[in-house]
N, C-alpha and C positions, 0 to 999 in steps of 0.2 A: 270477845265481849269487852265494853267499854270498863274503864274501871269507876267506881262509885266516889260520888260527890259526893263531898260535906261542904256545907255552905250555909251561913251564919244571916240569917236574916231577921227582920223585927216587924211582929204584927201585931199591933194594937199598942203598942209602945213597949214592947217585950221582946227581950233578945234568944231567938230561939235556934236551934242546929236542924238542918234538913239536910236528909242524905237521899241521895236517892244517883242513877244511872243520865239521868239527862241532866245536862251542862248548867252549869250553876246562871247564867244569863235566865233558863227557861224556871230553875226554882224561886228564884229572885220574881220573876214575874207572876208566878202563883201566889209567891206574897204580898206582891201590889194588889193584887184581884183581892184580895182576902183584907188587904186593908181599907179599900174604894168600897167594897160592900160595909164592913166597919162604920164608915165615914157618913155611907149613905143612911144607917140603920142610927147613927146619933145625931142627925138632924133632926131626925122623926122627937117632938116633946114624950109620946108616948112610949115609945123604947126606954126612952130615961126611966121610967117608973117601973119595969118589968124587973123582977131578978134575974139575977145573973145566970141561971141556968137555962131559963127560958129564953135569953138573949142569945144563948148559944144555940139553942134548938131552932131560932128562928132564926138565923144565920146558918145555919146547913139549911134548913128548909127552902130557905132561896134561894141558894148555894146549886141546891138538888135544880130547884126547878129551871133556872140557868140552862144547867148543864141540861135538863131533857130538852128546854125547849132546843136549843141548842145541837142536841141528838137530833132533832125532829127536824130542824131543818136541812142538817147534811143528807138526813135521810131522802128529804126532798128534792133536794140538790142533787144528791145521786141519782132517783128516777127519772129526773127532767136530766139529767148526763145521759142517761139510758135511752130514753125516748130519742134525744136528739144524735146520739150515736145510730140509733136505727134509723133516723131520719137519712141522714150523710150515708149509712150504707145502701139504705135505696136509692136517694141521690145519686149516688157513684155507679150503682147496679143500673140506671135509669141510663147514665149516660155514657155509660159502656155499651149499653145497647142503641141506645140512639146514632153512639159513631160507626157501631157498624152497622144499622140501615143507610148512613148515609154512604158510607165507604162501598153500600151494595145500590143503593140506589145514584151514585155518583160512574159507578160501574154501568150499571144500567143505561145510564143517560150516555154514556160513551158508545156502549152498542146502537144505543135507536139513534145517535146522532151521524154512525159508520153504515148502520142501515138505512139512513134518510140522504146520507149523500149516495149511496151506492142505487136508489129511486131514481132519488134527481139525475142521476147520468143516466140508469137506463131510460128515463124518463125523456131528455133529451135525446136519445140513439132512437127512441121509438117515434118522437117529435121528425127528427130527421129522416129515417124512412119513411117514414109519412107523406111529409112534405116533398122526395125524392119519389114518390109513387104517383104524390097527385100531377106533381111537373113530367114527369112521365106519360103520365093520362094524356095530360093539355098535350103532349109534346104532340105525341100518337095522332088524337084527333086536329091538330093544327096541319102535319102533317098531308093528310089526306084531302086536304078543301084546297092546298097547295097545286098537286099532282092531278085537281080536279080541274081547276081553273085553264091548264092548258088544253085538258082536253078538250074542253067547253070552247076554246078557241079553234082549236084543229076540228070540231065540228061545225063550227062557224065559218069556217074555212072552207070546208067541203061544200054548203051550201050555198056561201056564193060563187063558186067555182061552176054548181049546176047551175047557178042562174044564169051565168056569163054565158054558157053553150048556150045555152036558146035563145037568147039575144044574139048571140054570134052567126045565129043562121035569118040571113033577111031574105028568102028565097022566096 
């Protein structure tokens, strides 16, 4: 535990001793606040005229309300700390989850892209028997009108060869 201050300060033009745990820099400053309110309250013509007791009462009364509004606002401050801490943890929860859809949908797109190449080749192997089937076809039928054509000749052959015999006999 810290040890206790005494510390000599003047409010209202009065030399007075505060003791207290926190550093005489922070008592010192309680008694400016105490003399700025002072200061503030004998501007006022109307102050001047009140007794001295009721100067004091109206000096904590202000004092008091300071200090709630004061209260009121930290308290405010805290809330809206509150809110937007939940804010950033949904934020954070949002995009934890966001990186791993992408890290699942980055995965994803790696397979359909091992599956769209692995199409495309059998896509061409199936292009190439194809085309290996129809050149086949043609081959077949090209083939055959080949093997016909000499026939067609060696029958032609033959028929002028009967023609030539009965020509050949002038009897």
């Amino acid at each position: 535990m810290a040890a206790k201050n005494n510390t000599e300060v003047i409010i209202d033009g009065k030399v007075y001793t505060l003791s207290g745990y926190e550093s005489q820099e922070y008592l010192q400053k309680v008694a400016t606040y105490i003399n700025d309110k002072i200061a503030e309250f004998k501007m006022l013509d109307e102050y001047k005229r009140i007794p001295s007791d009721m100067r004091s009462t109206l000096l904590a009364l202000n004092i008091a309300d300071d200090y709630f509004k004061a209260k009121n606002q930290v308290e405010k401050l805290e809330q809206d700390l509150e809110v937007k801490d939940r804010e950033i943890y949904d934020l954070k929860h949002e995009l934890i989850s966001n990186q791993i859809r992408m890290e699942s949908d980055a995965k994803s797109l790696k397979d359909l892209e091992k599956e769209n190449k692995e199409l495309l080749l059998n896509k061409t192997r199936l292009e190439a028997t194809l085309e290996d089937a129809l050149l086949g076809k043609v081959d077949k039928l090209e083939k055959p009108e080949k093997t016909e054509k000499p026939e067609e000749k060696k029958a032609d052959h033959t028929e002028e060869k009967k023609e030539e015999k009965p020509s050949g006999k002038k009897a």
